[in-house]
N, C-alpha and C positions, 0 to 999 in steps of 0.2 A: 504494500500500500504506500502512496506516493506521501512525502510530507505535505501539510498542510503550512501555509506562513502567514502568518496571522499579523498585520502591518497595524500600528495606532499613528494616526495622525492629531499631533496635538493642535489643539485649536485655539486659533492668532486672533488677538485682537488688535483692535485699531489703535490707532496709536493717537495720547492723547492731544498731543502738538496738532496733529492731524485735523481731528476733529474742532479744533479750535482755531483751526486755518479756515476750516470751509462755513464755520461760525461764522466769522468776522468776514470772509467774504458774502456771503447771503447779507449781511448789517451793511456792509459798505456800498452795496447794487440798492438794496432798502435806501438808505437815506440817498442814493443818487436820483431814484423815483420820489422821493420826498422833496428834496432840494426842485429837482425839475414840476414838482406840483405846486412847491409853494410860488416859482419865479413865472407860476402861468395866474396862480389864484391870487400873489398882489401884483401884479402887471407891470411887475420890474420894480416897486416900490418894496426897502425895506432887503436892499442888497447884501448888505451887511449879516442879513441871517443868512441868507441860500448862499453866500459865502462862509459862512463858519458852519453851516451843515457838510457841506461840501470837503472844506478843510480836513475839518473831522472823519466824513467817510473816505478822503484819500491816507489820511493817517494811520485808518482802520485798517485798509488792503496792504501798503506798506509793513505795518505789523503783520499781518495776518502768512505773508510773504515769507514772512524771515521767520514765523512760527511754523509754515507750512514744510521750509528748509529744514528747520533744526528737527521738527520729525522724526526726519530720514535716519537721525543718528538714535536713536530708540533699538535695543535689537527684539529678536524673538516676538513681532509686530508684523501686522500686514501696515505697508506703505500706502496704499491705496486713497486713501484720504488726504495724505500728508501731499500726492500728488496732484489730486484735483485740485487743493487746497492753494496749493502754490502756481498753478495753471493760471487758476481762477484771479487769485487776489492780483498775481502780475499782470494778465489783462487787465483787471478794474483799475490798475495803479497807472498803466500806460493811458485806458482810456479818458485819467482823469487828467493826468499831464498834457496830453493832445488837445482836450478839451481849453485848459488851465494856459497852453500859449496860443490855441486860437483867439480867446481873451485879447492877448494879450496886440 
Protein backbone atom coordinates (compact mmCIF):
# COMPACT_ATOMS: atom_id res chain seq x y z
CA UNK A 1 0.00 0.00 0.00
CA UNK A 2 1.21 3.31 -1.25
CA UNK A 3 2.16 6.02 1.45
CA UNK A 4 -0.28 8.55 2.03
CA UNK A 5 1.23 12.47 2.74
CA UNK A 6 -0.60 14.29 4.58
CA UNK A 7 0.55 18.37 3.61
CA UNK A 8 -0.85 21.21 6.49
CA UNK A 9 -0.87 24.47 5.05
CA UNK A 10 -0.73 27.10 7.75
CA UNK A 11 -2.99 29.87 7.37
CA UNK A 12 -1.55 33.61 6.58
CA UNK A 13 -2.99 36.43 7.58
CA UNK A 14 -2.99 39.98 6.30
CA UNK A 15 -0.67 41.94 7.31
CA UNK A 16 -1.54 44.77 9.49
CA UNK A 17 0.43 47.62 7.80
CA UNK A 18 -1.56 46.39 4.82
CA UNK A 19 -4.73 46.71 5.83
CA UNK A 20 -4.05 50.03 7.11
CA UNK A 21 -2.72 51.13 3.70
CA UNK A 22 -5.98 50.22 1.89
CA UNK A 23 -7.77 52.12 5.08
CA UNK A 24 -6.32 55.31 4.56
CA UNK A 25 -6.45 54.90 0.82
CA UNK A 26 -10.57 54.27 0.63
CA UNK A 27 -10.27 57.92 3.53
CA UNK A 28 -8.07 59.62 1.08
CA UNK A 29 -10.46 58.85 -2.48
CA UNK A 30 -13.52 59.76 0.60
CA UNK A 31 -12.52 63.14 1.28
CA UNK A 32 -11.27 63.77 -2.57
CA UNK A 33 -15.25 63.17 -3.21
CA UNK A 34 -15.92 65.24 -0.39
CA UNK A 35 -13.47 68.03 -1.06
CA UNK A 36 -15.00 67.93 -4.88
CA UNK A 37 -18.68 68.01 -3.32
CA UNK A 38 -18.14 70.71 -1.13
CA UNK A 39 -16.16 73.09 -4.05
CA UNK A 40 -19.53 72.25 -6.26
CA UNK A 41 -22.00 72.81 -3.13
CA UNK A 42 -20.27 76.42 -2.18
CA UNK A 43 -19.56 77.49 -5.63
CA UNK A 44 -15.97 78.18 -5.01
CA UNK A 45 -16.67 80.13 -1.85
CA UNK A 46 -14.96 79.02 1.38
CA UNK A 47 -11.43 77.65 -0.48
CA UNK A 48 -9.62 77.59 2.27
CA UNK A 49 -11.78 74.34 3.41
CA UNK A 50 -11.71 72.18 0.06
CA UNK A 51 -8.11 73.04 0.50
CA UNK A 52 -7.21 71.69 3.83
CA UNK A 53 -9.62 68.64 3.02
CA UNK A 54 -7.68 68.08 0.22
CA UNK A 55 -4.26 68.70 2.12
CA UNK A 56 -5.32 66.21 4.49
CA UNK A 57 -6.40 63.43 2.01
CA UNK A 58 -3.07 63.91 0.05
CA UNK A 59 -1.30 63.50 3.51
CA UNK A 60 -3.46 60.58 4.17
CA UNK A 61 -2.38 58.58 0.67
CA UNK A 62 1.26 59.61 1.29
CA UNK A 63 1.16 57.96 4.72
CA UNK A 64 -0.83 55.24 3.73
CA UNK A 65 2.08 54.77 0.86
CA UNK A 66 4.83 54.21 3.08
CA UNK A 67 2.58 52.02 5.51
CA UNK A 68 1.57 50.08 2.58
CA UNK A 69 5.78 49.62 1.83
CA UNK A 70 6.64 48.93 5.36
CA UNK A 71 4.00 45.95 5.15
CA UNK A 72 6.12 44.16 3.00
CA UNK A 73 8.71 43.63 5.76
CA UNK A 74 6.10 41.70 8.16
CA UNK A 75 7.04 37.93 7.56
CA UNK A 76 4.86 34.77 7.62
CA UNK A 77 1.85 37.23 6.11
CA UNK A 78 0.16 37.21 2.99
CA UNK A 79 1.33 40.69 1.10
CA UNK A 80 -1.75 41.18 -0.71
CA UNK A 81 -3.13 44.17 0.97
CA UNK A 82 0.02 45.61 1.64
CA UNK A 83 0.17 45.67 -2.39
CA UNK A 84 -3.09 47.03 -3.30
CA UNK A 85 -2.55 49.37 -0.46
CA UNK A 86 0.55 50.86 -1.95
CA UNK A 87 -0.91 50.77 -5.63
CA UNK A 88 -3.78 52.41 -4.57
CA UNK A 89 -2.41 55.28 -2.06
CA UNK A 90 0.51 56.12 -4.87
CA UNK A 91 -2.07 56.61 -7.57
CA UNK A 92 -4.38 58.80 -5.17
CA UNK A 93 -0.82 60.62 -4.12
CA UNK A 94 0.11 61.35 -8.00
CA UNK A 95 -3.47 62.15 -8.66
CA UNK A 96 -3.56 64.77 -6.19
CA UNK A 97 0.00 66.25 -7.03
CA UNK A 98 -1.30 66.58 -10.90
CA UNK A 99 -4.30 68.00 -9.74
CA UNK A 100 -2.29 70.31 -6.93
CA UNK A 101 0.11 71.81 -10.03
CA UNK A 102 -2.60 72.17 -12.59
CA UNK A 103 -3.75 74.69 -9.79
CA UNK A 104 -1.08 76.00 -9.97
Amino acid sequence: MAKRYRYAFAKKKETRKGKLSVGLAVASFLLFLTAVLLAFVLRGKLGFLVGGVSLFATLLSFYGFIMGLAGFSEENCKHRTSTIGSIANGCIAVGWICLFLMGL
